[in-house]
C-alpha positions in Angstrom: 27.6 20.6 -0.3 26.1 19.0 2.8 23.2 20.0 4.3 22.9 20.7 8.0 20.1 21.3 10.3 19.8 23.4 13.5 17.4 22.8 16.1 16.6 25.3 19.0 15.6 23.7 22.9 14.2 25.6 26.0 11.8 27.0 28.1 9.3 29.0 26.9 10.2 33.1 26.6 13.8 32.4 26.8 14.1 34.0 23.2 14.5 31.3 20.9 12.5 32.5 18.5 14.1 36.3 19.0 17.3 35.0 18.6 16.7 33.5 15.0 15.1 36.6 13.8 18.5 38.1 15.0 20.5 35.7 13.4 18.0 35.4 10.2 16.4 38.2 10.0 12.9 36.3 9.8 10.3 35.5 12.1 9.1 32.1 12.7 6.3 32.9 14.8 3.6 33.0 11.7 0.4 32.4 13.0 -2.2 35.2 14.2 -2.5 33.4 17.9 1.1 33.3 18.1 1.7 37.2 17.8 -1.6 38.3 19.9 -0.1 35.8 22.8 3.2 36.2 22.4 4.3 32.6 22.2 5.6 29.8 19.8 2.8 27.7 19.5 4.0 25.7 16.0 6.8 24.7 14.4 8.7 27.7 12.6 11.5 27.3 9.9 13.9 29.5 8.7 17.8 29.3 7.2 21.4 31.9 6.8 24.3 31.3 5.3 27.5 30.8 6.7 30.7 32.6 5.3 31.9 30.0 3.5 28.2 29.6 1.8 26.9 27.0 3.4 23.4 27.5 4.1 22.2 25.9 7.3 18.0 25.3 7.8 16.7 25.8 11.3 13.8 25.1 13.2 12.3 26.9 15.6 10.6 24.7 18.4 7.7 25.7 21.1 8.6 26.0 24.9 5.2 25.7 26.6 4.8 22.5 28.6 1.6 22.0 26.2 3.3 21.8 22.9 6.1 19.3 23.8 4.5 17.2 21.0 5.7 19.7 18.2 8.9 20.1 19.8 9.6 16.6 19.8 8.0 16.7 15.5 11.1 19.3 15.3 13.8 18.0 16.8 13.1 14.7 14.5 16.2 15.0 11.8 18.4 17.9 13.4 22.2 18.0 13.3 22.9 20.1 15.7 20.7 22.1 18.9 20.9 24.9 20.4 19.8 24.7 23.7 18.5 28.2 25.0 18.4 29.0 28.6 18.0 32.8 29.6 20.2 34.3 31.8 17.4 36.0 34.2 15.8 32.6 34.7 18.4 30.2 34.1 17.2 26.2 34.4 13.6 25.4 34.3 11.2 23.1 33.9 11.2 22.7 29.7 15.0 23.4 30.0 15.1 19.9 31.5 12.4 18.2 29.3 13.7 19.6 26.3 16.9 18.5 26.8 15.7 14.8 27.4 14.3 14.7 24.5 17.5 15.7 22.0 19.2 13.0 24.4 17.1 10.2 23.9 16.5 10.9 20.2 19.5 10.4 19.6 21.0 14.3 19.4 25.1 14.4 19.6 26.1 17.8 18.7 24.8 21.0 20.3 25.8 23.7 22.4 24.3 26.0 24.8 22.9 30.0 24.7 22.9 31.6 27.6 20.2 34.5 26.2 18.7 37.7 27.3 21.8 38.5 28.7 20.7 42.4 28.8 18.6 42.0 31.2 21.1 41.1 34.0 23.1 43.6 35.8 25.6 41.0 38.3 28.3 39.0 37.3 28.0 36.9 40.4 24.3 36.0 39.2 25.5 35.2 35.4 28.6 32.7 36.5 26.2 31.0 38.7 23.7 30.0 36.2 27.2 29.2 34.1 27.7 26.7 37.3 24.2 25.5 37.5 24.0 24.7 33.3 27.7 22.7 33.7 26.7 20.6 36.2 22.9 20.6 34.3 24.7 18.6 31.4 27.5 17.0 33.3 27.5 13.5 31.8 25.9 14.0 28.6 26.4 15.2 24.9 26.8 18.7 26.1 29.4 18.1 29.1 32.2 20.7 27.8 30.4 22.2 24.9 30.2 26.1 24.8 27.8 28.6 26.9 27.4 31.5 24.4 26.3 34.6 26.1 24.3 36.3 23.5 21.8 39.4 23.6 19.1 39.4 20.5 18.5 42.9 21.5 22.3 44.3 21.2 23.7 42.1 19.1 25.7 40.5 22.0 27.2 37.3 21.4 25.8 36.7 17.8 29.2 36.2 15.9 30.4 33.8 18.2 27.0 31.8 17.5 27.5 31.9 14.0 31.1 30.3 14.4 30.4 28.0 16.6 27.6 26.7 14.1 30.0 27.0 11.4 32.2 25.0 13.6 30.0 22.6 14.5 28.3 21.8 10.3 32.0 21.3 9.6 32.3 18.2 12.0 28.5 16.6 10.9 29.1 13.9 8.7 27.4 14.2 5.1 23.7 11.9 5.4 23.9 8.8 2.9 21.9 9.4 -0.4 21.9 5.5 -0.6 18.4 3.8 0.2 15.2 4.7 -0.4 13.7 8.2 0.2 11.7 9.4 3.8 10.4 12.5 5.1 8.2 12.3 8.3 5.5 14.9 7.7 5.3 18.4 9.9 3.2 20.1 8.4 0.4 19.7 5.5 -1.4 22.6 3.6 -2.6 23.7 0.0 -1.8 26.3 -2.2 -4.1 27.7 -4.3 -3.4 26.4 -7.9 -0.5 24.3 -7.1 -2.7 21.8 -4.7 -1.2 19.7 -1.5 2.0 20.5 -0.6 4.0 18.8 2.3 7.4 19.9 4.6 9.9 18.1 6.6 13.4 17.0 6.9 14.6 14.5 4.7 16.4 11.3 6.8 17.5 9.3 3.6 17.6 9.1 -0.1 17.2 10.9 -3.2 13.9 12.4 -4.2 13.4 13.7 -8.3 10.5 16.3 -9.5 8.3 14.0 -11.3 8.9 10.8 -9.4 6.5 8.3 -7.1 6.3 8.5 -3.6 3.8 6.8 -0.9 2.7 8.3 2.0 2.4 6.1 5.1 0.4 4.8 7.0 -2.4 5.1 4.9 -0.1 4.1 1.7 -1.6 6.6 -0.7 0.4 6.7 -4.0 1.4 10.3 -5.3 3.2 11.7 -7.9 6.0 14.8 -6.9 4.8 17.9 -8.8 7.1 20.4 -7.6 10.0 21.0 -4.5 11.7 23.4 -2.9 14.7 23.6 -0.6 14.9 27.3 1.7 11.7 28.7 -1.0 14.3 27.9 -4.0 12.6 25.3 -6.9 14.9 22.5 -7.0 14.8 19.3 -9.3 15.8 17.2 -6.9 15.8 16.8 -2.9 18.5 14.8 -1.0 18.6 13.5 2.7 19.7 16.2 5.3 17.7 18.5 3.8 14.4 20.9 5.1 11.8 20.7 1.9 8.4 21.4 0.7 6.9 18.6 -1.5 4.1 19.8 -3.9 2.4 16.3 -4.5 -0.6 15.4 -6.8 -3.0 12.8 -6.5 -3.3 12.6 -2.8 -6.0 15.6 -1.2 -4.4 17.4 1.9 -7.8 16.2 3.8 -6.4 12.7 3.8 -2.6 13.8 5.3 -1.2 14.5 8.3 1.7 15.4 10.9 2.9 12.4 11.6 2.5 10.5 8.1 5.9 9.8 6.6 6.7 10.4 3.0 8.9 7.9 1.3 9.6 5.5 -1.8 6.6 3.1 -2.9 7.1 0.0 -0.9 9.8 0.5 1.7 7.7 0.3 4.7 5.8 -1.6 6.4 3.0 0.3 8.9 2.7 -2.0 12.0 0.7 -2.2 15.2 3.6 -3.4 17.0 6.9 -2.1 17.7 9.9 -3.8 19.5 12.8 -1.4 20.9 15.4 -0.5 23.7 14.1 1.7 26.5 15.8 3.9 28.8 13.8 4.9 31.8 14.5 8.5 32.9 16.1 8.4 36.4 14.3 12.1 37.6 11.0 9.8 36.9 9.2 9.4 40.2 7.4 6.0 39.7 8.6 2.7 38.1 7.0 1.8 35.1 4.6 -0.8 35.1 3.9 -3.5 32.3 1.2 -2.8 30.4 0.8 0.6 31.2 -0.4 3.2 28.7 1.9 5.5 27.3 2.2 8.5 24.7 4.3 6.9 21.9 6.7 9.3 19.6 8.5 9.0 16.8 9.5 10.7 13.8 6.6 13.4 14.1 3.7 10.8 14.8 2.1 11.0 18.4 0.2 7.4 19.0 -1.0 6.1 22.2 -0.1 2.5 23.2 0.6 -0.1 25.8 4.3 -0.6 27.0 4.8 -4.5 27.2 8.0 -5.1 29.3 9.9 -7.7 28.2 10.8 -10.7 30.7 10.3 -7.8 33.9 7.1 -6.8 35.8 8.1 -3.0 36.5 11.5 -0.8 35.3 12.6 1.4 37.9 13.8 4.8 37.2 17.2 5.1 35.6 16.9 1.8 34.5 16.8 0.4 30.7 15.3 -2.5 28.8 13.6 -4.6 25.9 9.8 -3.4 25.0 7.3 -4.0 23.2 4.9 -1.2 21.8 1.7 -2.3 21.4 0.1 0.6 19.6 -3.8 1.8 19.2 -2.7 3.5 15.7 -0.1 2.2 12.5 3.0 4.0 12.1 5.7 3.6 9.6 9.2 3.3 11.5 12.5 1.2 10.6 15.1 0.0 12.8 17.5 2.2 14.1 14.8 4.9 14.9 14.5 7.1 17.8 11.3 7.5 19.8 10.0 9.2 22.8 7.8 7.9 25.8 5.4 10.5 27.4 3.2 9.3 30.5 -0.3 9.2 29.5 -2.1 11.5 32.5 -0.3 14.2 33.5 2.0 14.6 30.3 5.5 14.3 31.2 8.5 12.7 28.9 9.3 9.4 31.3 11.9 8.0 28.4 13.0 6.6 25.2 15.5 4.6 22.9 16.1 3.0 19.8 13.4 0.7 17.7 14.9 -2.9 17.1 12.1 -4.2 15.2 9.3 -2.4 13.4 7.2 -5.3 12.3 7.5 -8.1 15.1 4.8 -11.0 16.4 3.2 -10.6 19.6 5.2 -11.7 22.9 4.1 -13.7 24.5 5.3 -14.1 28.4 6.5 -17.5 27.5 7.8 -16.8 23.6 11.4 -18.3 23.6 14.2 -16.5 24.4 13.1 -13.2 22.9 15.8 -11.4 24.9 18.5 -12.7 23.5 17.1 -12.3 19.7 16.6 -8.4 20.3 19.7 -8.4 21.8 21.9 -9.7 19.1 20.1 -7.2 16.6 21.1 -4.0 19.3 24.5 -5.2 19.4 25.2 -6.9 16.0 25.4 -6.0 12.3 22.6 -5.3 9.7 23.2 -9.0 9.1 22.3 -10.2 12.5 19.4 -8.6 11.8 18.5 -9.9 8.8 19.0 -13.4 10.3 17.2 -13.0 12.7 13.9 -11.7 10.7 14.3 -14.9 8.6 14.3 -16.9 11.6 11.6 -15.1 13.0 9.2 -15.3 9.8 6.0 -17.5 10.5 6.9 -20.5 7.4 2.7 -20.4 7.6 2.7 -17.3 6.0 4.1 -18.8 2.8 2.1 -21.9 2.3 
């Protein structure tokens, strides 16, 4: 059976994390600061089944403006979001961010809660923020998708959640299992007697108790002692799926979020990134080349300098070839999603798709590096493959 992730979005205390508890029956809010503030500060994970038994993993994301950074570690490798917006409040501020984020990583199924319906008495106020949300999403991946009306205190609107879930996991194509294994790293801690164990969501490949893995940047080797899949012992882990790897050989002082899990040898940790940026158009200053930046993918957050590529500024709204250059190593492939926060004050500015993750330095003069990154945006895995054998520096095998 496939396996399907959920993703909750929004603003914080507009009941995210009370409507999984209804839905679930378990909290995701763990930690002692959480409860004694009241607030999702981490990332929380929990999982039902639907009626025909397939069991679904969710994760529960933060709302504050200040932990965008694990939001944007949680949304990496979801199927589907929910996008929560309560009904006394309706659209605000992390509504908007949030939902840039699923949009730019990539995110193409969802729908929308409208929560804490209980606590509004006027019809007239609730088909309003119905209007505002429509025109809210008008244009993007949720333009027609359902507003659910739910209540996590009556009950309210929970059935038709469930369906449309069920709905929606029936329409997500099944992950390859071909290629080699990775899990970006969201969290890290040990267990007493077992040793280091690590989660995340597995984006591709096949994983087996007993088998070798690497974990990047760093490339420390480990052996897989033990997983789990929902706090079941499985043999083996698959892509689509939320686990927890019990490794050996690696001590959990030396990992971290943001490290990626995966098969001995299949990356490559670079400096450098090439990609395809898209510029938000709400974004009140054009960017500037060379400006530094907050750099995200898979759960890694790495500062860096944004090289634009044959342009001096990009306005708002407007898109175009990059290059990252990065203060840290991280271990990416093409085809990845990433996020752009501005450096001071924190604000998601944009994002897109990585075209290269292990190019040479641009230069402002260096060919016609348009075109190259354009044929691998627009052509086939062997366009790109061509063009990394033209690119190769013949020095480096003399």
């Amino acid at each position: 059976m496939k396996q399907i992730i959920l993703g909750t979005a929004g603003h914080i205390d507009h009941g995210k994390t009370s409507l999984i508890k209804a839905l679930t029956n378990i909290d995701t809010d763990r930690l002692k600061e959480e409860k004694a503030r009241g607030i999702t500060i981490e990332l929380g994970f929990a999982s039902f089944k639907l009626p025909d038994g397939q069991i679904v993993g969710i994760v529960d994301v933060p709302g504050h403006e200040r932990f965008v950074k694990h939001m944007v570690a949680g949304v990496t490798g979801i199927d589907i979001v929910a996008l929560v917006i309560a009904a006394d409040e309706g659209i605000m501020p992390q509504t908007r961010e949030h939902f840039h984020i699923c949009d730019l990583l990539g995110v193409k199924s969802g729908f929308i809660i409208l929560s804490k319906i209980d606590m509004v008495d006027d019809p007239d106020w609730i088909d309003l923020v119905k209007e505002d949300i429509s025109e809210f999403v008008s244009g993007s991946f949720l333009e027609g998708e359902p507003v659910i009306p739910v209540s996590s205190i009556t009950g309210e609107g929970l059935d038709m959640v469930k369906e449309e879930i069920a709905k929606k996991a029936g329409a997500i194509k099944e992950r390859s299992h071909e290629g080699p294994f990775r899990l970006p790293i969201d969290r890290v801690f040990t267990i007493k007697g077992f040793g280091t164990v690590v989660t995340g969501s597995a984006q591709s490949g096949v994983i087996t108790e007993g088998g070798q893995v690497m974990i990047y940047p760093p490339e420390f080797q480990a052996r897989i002692r033990g997983l789990q899949v929902h706090g079941e012992a499985v043999k083996m882990v698959t892509a689509g799926q939320r686990t927890a790897i019990n490794i050996q050989g690696v001590e959990r002082d030396k990992i971290e979020r943001g490290f990626v899990l995966a098969t001995p040898g299949s990356m490559q940790p670079n400096f450098m990134i090439d990609g395809f940026m898209r510029y938000l158009p709400d974004v009140q200053k054009p960017l500037l080349n060379r400006v530094r930046v907050r750099f995200y993918t898979g759960t890694c957050e790495v500062l860096c300098n944004v090289i634009l590529i044959n342009q001096e500024k990009m306005m708002p709204g407007e898109s175009g070839f990059v290059q990252f250059r990065l203060e840290e190593p991280v271990a990416t492939l093409m085809g990845d999603r990433f996020v752009i926060r501005s450096y001071s004050p924190v604000d998601t500015i944009g994002g897109g798709e990585i075209l290269n993750s292990s190019p040479r330095k641009h230069k402002r003069r260096y060919g016609d590096v348009t075109a190259s990154l354009e044929a691998i945006k627009k052509g086939s895995l062997d366009d790109a493959i061509v063009f990394h054998i033209n690119d190769m520096d013949i020095k480096e095998f003399l």
